[in-house]
VOTOR-153025 format. One line per field, with one value per residue: x, y, z negated of N, C-alpha, C in turn; chain; residue number from 1. Coordinates in pm, whole numbers, m for minus. Layout:
! VOTOR-153025
nxx	c(X  ...);
nyy	c(Y  ...);
nzz	c(Z  ...);
caxx	c(X  ...);
cayy	c(Y  ...);
cazz	c(Z  ...);
cxx	c(X  ...);
cyy	c(Y  ...);
czz	c(Z  ...);
chaine	c(A  ...);
num	c(NUM  ...);
! end
This chain:
! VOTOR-153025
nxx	c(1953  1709  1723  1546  1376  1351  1209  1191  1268  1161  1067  843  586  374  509  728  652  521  751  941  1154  1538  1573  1723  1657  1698  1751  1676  1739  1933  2110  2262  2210  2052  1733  1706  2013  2016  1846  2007  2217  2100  2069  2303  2480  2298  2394  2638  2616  2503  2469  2531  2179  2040  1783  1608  1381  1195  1016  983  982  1141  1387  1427  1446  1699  1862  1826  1978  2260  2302  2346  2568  2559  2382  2104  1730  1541  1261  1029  788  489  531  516  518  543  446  554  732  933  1302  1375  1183  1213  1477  1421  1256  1412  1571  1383  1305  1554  1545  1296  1256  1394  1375  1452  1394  1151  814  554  173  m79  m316  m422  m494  m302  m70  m82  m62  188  327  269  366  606  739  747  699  593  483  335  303  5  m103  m257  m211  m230  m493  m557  m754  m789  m488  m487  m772  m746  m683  m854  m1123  m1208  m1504  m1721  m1778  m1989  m2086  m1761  m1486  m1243  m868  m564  m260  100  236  127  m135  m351  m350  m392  m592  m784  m772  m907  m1186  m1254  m1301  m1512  m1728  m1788  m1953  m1883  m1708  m1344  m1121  m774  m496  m125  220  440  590  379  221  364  391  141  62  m44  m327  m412  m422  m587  m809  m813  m926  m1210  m1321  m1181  m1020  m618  m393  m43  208  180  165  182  m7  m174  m230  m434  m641  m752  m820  m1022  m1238  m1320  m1627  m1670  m1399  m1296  m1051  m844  m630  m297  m231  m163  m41  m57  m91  m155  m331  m290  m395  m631  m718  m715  m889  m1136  m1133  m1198  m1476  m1480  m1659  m1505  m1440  m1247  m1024  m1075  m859  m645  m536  m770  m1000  m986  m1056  m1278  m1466  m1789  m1975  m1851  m1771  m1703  m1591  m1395  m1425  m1189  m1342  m1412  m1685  m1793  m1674  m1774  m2040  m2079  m1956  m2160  m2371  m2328  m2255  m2540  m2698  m2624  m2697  m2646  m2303  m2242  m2350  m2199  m1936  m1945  m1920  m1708  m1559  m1588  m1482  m1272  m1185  m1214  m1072  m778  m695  m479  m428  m439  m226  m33  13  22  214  431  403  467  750  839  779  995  1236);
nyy	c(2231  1970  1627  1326  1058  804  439  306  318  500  880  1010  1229  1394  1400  1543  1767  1903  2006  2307  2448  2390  2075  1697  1444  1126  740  413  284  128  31  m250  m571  m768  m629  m492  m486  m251  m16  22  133  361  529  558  659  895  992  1042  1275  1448  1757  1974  2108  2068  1865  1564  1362  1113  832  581  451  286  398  658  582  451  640  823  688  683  941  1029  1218  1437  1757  1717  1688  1466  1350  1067  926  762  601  224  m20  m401  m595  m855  m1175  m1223  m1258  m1035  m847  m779  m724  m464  m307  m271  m112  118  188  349  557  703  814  1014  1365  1477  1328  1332  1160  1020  911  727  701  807  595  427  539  584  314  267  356  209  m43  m3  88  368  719  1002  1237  1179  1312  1320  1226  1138  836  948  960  898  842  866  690  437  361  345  257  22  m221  m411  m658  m726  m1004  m1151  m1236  m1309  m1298  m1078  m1109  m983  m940  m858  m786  m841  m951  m1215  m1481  m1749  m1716  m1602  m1899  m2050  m1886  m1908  m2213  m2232  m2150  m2247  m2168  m2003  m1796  m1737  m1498  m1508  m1338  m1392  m1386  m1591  m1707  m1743  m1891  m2110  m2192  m2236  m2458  m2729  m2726  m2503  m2599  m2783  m2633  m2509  m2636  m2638  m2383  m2165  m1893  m1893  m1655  m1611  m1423  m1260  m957  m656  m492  m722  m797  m569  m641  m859  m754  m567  m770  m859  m859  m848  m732  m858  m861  m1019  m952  m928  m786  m512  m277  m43  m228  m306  m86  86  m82  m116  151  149  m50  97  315  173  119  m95  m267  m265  m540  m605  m638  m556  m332  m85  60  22  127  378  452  299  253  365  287  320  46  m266  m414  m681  m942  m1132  m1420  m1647  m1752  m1438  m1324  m1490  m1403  m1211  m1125  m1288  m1125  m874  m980  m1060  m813  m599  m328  m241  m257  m107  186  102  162  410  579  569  617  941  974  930  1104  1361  1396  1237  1319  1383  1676  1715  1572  1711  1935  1902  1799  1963  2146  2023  1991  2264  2343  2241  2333);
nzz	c(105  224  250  383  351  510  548  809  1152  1261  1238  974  1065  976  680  707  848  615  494  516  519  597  634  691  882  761  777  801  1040  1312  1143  987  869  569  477  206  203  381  353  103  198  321  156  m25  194  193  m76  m64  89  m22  m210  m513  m614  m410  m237  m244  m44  m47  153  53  m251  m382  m271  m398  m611  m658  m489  m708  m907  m777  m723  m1001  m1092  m1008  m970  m854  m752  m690  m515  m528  m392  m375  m643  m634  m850  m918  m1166  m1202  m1314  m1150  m1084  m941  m984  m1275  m1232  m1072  m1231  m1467  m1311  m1266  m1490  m1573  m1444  m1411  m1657  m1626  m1579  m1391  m1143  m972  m947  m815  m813  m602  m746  m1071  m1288  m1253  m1330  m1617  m1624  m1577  m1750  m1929  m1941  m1876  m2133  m2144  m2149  m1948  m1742  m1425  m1051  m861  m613  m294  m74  297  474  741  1036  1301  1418  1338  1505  1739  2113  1996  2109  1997  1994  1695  1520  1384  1011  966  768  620  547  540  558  415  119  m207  m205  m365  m258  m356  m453  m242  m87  m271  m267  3  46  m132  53  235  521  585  808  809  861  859  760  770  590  756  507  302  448  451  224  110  306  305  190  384  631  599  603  822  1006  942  850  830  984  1127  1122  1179  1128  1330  1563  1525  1655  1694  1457  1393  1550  1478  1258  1302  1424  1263  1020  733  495  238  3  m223  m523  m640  m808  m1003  m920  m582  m386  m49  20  245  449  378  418  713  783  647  817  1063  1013  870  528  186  m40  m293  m589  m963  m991  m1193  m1004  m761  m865  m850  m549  m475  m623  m797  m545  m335  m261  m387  m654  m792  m1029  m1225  m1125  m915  m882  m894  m659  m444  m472  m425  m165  m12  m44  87  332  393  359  581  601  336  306  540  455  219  313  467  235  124  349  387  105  128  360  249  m6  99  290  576  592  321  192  310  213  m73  m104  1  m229  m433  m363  m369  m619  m722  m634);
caxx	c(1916  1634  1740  1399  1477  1228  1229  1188  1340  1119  1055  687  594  301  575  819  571  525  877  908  1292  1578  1613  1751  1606  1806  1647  1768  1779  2059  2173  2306  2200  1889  1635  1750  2137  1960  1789  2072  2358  2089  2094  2445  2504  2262  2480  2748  2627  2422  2546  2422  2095  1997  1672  1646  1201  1208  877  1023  1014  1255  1489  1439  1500  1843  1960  1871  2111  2416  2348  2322  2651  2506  2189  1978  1631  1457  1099  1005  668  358  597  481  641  463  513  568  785  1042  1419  1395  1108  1308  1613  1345  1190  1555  1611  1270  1271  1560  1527  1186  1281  1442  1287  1524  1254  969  745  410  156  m184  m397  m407  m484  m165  79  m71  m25  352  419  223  404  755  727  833  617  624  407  324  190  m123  m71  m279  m150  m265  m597  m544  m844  m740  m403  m599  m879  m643  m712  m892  m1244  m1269  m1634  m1764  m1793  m2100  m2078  m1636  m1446  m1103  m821  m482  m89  207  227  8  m259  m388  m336  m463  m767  m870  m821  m1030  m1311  m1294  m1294  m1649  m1794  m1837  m2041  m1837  m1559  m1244  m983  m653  m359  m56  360  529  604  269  188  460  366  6  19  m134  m466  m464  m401  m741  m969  m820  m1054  m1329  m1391  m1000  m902  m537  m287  73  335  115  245  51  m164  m276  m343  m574  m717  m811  m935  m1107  m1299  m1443  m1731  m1613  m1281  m1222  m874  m841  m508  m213  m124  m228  m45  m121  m73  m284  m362  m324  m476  m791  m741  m745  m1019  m1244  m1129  m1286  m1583  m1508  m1654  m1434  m1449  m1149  m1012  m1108  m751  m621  m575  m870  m1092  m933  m1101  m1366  m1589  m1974  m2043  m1770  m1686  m1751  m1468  m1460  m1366  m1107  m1470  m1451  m1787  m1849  m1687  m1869  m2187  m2069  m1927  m2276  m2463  m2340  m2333  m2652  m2720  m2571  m2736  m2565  m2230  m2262  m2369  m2028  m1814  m1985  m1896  m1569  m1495  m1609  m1423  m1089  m1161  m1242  m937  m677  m675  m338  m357  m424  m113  122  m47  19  417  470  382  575  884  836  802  1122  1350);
cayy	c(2134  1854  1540  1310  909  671  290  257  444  664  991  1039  1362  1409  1386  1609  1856  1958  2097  2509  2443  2320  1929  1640  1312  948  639  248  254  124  m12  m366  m636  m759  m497  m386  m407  m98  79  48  210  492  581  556  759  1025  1034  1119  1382  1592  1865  2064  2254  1965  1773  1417  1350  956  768  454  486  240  470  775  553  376  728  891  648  691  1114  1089  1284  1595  1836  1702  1660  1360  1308  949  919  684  471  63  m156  m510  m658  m973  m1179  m1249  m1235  m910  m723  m764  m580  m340  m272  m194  29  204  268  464  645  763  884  1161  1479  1528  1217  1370  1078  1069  818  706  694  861  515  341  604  575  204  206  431  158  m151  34  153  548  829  1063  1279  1177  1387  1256  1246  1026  839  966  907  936  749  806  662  337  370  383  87  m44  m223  m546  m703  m794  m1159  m1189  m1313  m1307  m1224  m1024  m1072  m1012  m838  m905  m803  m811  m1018  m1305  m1602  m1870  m1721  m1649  m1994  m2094  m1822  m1985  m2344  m2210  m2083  m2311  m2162  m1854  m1777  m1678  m1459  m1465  m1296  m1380  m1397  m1745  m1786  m1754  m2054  m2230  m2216  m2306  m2482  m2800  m2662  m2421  m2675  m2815  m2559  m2436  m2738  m2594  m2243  m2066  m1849  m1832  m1627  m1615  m1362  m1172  m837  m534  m499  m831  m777  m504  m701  m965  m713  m488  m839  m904  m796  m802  m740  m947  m932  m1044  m882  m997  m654  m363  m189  45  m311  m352  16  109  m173  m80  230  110  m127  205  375  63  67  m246  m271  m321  m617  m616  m686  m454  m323  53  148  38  198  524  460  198  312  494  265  305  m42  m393  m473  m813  m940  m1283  m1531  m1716  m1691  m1320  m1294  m1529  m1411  m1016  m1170  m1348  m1057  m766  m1048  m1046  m632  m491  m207  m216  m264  7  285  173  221  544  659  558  691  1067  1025  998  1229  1476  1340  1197  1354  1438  1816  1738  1518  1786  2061  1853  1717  2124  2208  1916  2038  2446  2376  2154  2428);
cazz	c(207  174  262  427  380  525  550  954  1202  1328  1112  995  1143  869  567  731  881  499  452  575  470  677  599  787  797  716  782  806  1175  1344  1024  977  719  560  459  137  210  520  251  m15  243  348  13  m38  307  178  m168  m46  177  m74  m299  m641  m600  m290  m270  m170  m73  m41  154  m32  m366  m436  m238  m448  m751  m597  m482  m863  m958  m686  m813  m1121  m1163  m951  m994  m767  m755  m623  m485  m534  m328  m455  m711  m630  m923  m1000  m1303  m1170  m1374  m1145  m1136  m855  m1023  m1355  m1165  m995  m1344  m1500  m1210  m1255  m1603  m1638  m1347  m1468  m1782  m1638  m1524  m1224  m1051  m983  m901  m756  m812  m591  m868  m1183  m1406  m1229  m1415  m1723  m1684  m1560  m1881  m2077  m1934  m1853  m2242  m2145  m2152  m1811  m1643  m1264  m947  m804  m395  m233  57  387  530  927  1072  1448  1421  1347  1633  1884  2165  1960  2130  1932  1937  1540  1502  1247  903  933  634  689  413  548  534  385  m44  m324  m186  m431  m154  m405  m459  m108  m51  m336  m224  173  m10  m222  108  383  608  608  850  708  929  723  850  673  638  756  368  250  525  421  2  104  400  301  179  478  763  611  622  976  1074  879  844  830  1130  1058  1244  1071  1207  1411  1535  1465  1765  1672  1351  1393  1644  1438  1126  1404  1504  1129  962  571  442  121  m58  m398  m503  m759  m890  m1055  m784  m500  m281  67  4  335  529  294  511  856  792  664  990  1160  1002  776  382  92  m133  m392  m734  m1043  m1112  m1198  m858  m698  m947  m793  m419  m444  m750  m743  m474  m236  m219  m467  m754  m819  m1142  m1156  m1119  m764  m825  m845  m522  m378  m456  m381  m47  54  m66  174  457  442  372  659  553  225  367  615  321  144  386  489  113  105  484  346  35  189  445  168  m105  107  418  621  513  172  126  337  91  m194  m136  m9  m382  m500  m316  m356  m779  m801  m553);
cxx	c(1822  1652  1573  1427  1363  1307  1224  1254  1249  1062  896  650  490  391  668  760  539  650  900  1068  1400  1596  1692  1657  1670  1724  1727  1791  1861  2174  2197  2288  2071  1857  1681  1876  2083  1935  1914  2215  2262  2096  2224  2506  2492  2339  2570  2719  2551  2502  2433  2318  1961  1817  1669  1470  1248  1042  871  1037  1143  1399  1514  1479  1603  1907  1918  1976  2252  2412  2356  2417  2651  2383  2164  1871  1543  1302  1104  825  607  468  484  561  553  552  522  673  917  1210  1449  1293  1145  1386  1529  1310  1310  1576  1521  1270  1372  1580  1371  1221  1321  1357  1362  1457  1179  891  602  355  m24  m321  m384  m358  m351  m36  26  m11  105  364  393  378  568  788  822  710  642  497  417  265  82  m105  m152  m239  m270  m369  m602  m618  m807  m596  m433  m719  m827  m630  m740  m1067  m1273  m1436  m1608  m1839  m1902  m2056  m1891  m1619  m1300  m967  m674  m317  26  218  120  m152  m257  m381  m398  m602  m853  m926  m910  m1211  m1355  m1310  m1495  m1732  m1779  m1850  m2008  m1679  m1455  m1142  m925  m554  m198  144  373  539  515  218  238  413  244  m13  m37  m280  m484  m513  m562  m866  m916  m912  m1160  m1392  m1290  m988  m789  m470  m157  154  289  211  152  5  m241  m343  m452  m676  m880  m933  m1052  m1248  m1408  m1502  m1718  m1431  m1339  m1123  m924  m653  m433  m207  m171  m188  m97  m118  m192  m369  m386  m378  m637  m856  m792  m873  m1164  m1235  m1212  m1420  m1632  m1560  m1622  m1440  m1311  m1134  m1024  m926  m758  m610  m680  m980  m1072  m1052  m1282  m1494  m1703  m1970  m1984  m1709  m1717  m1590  m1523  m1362  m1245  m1207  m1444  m1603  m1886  m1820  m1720  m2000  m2183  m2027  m2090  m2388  m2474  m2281  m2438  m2756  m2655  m2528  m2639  m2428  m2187  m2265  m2248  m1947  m1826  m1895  m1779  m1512  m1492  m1562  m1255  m1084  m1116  m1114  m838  m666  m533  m274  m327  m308  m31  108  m10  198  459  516  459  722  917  867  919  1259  1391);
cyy	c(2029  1764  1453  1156  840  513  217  351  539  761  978  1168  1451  1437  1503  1755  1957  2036  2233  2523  2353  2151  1845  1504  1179  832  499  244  265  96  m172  m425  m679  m661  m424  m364  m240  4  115  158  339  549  597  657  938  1091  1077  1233  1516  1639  1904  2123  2168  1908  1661  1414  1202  878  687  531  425  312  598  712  524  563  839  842  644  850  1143  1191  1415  1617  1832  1670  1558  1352  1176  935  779  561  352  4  m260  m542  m811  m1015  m1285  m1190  m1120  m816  m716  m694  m467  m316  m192  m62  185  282  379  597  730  839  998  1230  1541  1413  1241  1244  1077  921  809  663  710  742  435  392  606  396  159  270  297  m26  m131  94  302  586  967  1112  1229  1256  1298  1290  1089  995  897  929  912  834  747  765  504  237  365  258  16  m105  m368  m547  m766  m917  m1139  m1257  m1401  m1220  m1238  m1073  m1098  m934  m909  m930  m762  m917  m1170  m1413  m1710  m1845  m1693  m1780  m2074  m2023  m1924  m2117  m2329  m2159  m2158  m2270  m2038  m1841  m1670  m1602  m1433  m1422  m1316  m1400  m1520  m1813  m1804  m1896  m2170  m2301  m2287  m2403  m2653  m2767  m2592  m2521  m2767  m2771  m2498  m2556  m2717  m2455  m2141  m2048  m1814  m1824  m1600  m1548  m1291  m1065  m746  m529  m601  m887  m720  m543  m791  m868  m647  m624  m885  m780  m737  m760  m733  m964  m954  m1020  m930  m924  m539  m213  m135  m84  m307  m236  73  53  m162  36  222  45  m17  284  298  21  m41  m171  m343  m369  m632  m644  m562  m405  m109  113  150  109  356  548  395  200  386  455  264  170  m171  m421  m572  m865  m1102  m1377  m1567  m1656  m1542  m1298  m1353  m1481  m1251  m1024  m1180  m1197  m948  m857  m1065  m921  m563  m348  m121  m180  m148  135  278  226  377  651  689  631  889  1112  1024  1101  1352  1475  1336  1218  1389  1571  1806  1706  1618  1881  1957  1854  1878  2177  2153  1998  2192  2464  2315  2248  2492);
czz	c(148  299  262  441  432  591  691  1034  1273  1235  1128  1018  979  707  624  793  714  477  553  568  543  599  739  736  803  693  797  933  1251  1267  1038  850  709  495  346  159  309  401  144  113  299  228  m35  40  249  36  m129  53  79  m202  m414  m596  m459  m331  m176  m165  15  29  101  m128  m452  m360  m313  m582  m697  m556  m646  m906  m905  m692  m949  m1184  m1102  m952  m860  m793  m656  m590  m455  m475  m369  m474  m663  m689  m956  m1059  m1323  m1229  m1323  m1138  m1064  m911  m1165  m1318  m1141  m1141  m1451  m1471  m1224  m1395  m1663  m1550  m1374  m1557  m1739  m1549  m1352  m1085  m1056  m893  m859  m760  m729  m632  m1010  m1319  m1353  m1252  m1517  m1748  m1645  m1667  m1987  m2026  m1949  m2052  m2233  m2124  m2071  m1763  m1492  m1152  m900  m673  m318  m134  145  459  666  1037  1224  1477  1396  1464  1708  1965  2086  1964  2124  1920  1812  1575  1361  1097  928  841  662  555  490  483  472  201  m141  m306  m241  m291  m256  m396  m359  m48  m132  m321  m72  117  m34  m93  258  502  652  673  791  819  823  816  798  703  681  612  338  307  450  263  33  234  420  290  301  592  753  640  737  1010  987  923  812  985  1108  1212  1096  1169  1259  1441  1560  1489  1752  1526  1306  1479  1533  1281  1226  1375  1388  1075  797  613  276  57  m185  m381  m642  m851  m903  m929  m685  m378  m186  53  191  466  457  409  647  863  728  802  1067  1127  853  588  300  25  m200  m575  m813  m1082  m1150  m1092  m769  m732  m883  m661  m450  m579  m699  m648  m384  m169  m306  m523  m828  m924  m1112  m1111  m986  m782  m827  m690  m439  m348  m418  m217  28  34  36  365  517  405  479  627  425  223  450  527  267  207  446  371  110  198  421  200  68  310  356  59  m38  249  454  555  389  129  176  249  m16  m200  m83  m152  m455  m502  m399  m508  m798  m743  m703);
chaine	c(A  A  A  A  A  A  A  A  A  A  A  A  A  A  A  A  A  A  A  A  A  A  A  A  A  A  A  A  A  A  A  A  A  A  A  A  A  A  A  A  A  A  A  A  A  A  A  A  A  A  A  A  A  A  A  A  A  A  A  A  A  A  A  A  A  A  A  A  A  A  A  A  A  A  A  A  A  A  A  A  A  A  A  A  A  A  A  A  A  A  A  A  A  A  A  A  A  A  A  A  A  A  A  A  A  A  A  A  A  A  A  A  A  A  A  A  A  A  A  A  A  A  A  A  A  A  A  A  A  A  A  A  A  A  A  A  A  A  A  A  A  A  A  A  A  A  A  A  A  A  A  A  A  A  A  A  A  A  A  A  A  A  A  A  A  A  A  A  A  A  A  A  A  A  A  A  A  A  A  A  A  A  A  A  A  A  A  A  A  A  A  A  A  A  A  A  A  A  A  A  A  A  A  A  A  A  A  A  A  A  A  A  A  A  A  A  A  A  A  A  A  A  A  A  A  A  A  A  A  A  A  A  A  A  A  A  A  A  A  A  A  A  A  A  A  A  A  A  A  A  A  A  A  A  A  A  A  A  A  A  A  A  A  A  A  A  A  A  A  A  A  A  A  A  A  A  A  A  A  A  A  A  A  A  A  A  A  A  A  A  A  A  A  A  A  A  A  A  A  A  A  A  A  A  A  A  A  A  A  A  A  A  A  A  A  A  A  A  A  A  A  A  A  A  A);
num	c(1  2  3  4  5  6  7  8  9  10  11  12  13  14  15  16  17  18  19  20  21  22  23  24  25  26  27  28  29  30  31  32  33  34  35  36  37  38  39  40  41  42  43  44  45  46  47  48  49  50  51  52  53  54  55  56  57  58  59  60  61  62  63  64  65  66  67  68  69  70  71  72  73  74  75  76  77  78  79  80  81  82  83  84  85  86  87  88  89  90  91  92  93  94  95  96  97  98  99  100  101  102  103  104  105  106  107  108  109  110  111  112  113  114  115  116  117  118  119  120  121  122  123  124  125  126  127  128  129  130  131  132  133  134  135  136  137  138  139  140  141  142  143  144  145  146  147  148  149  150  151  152  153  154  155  156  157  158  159  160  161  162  163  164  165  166  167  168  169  170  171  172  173  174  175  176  177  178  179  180  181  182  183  184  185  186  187  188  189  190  191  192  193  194  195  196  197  198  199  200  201  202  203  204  205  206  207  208  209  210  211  212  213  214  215  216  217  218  219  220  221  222  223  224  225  226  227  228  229  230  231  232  233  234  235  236  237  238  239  240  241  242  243  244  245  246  247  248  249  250  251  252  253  254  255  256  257  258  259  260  261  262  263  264  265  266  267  268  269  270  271  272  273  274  275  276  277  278  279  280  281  282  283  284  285  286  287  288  289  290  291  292  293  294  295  296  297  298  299  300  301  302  303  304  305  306  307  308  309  310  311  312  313  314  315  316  317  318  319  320  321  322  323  324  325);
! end
């Protein structure tokens, strides 16, 4: 039996469409608690329901690590889908980092990572030494497009979501740039940490929305011309809002780390080093190239078609599955 865990309740059809083999699938929904107690009792649930010889395929990764460790005393085999650990140096990615490293070590976690240089650099930071699969997430450009007939506001710059996104240094880029509207989209906390500095430049040149709910976040990226993040973490973070905003057209300005180097390289996109003012002046530059702008995102749109398309990932986690049976 393969066991199918995801982090919302509705099953992803794309992830489960890959398996040829009976499974079931187990999800937090209809669960009680905050978010990880949900996640920690589907994992718990699915321990106790699977047997020797079983496979557990996880869309959370921190669920395929949390149930390695509630099997460790039966042969099972885990699929841990595109590990995300920052090495942030607080007192929960300390626990998460615990959790990760010795759950890695073993060969009964097959892990998968969205860019080649972001498993050499969890082996370098986690100090273990592990092969990873390469699976990129999912490229699904009309799942995106969908009601979606926002007019482009000229010379706006997009930078929103929930983790990984540098928040100081946006507001030090919108600070260095006057004359340049800013849509930010962001959590309540993020407001809250910055919300002196923000509440200033919303009377300047900050469009902020805080809380939004989805339709109105793609609203608001739909409505800009750049997208801009500057990002905290070597991680795969704001990975798939990179996505949506190539579905829409938008071109990618980001931070040089190991995962972006994966997508946004040979022209696909502008990696911007820590300098405010590189990304200032890489900002102002394809504001006023259209042309330029247009060409990246072209590149980028036809390399995830071609890389990280739907089939490729169900053809890929198939192979995953079929070598670990």
């Amino acid at each position: 039996m393969i066991y199918v865990l995801f982090d919302n309740p509705s099953k992803i059809a794309f992830v489960t469409d890959a398996i040829t083999e009976p499974y079931e699938v187990m999800n937090i929904g209809g669960r009680k608690g905050p978010f990880l107690m949900k996640v920690f009792s589907c994992c718990k649930d699915t321990a106790g329901r699977v047997k020797d010889g079983d496979v557990i395929v996880c869309w959370l990764d921190l669920m395929g690590v949390l149930c390695w460790h509630l099997c460790k005393r039966k042969k099972v085999r885990i699929v841990a889908i595109n590990i995300l650990l920052k090495e942030k140096a607080t007192l929960k990615n300390r626990i998460y980092r615990r959790l990760y490293r010795s759950a890695l070590k073993d060969k009964n976690l097959v892990a998968t990572v969205t860019a080649p240089e972001y498993g050499k650099y969890l082996n370098s930071f986690l100090g273990i030494d592990r092969e990873y699969e390469l699976l990129h997430d999912a490229y699904n450009p009309e799942k995106w497009l969908q009601g979606i007939e926002e007019p482009v506001e000229p010379g706006t710059v997009f930078c929103g979501g929930r983790n990984g996104r540098d928040w100081a240094k946006v507001i030090e880029i919108a600070k260095a740039m006057p004359d340049v509207k800013f849509n930010l989209v962001m959590p309540g906390e993020v407001y809250q940490e910055f919300k002196g500095e923000l509440d200033v430049l919303k009377n300047q040149n900050v469009r902020l929305s805080v809380d939004v709910k989805r339709g109105d976040f793609a609203k608001v990226l739909a409505s800009s011309e750049l997208v801009a993040m500057p990002l905290d973490s070597q991680s795969p973070s704001g990975l798939l809002v990179f996505y949506e905003a190539t579905a829409k057209g938008k071109m990618i300005i980001t931070s040089d780390t190991v995962t972006t180097r994966e997508y946004f390289s040979d022209g696909r996109g502008a990696l911007c080093s820590e300098a405010v003012s590189k990304w200032t002046e890489t900002i102002r530059f394809y504001l006023d190239n259209a042309d330029k702008a247009k060409e990246c995102n072209e590149k980028l749109n036809s390399f995830l078609m071609e890389k990280c398309s739907v089939g490729q990932f169900q053809h890929k986690l198939a192979d995953i599955i079929s070598n670990i049976k």
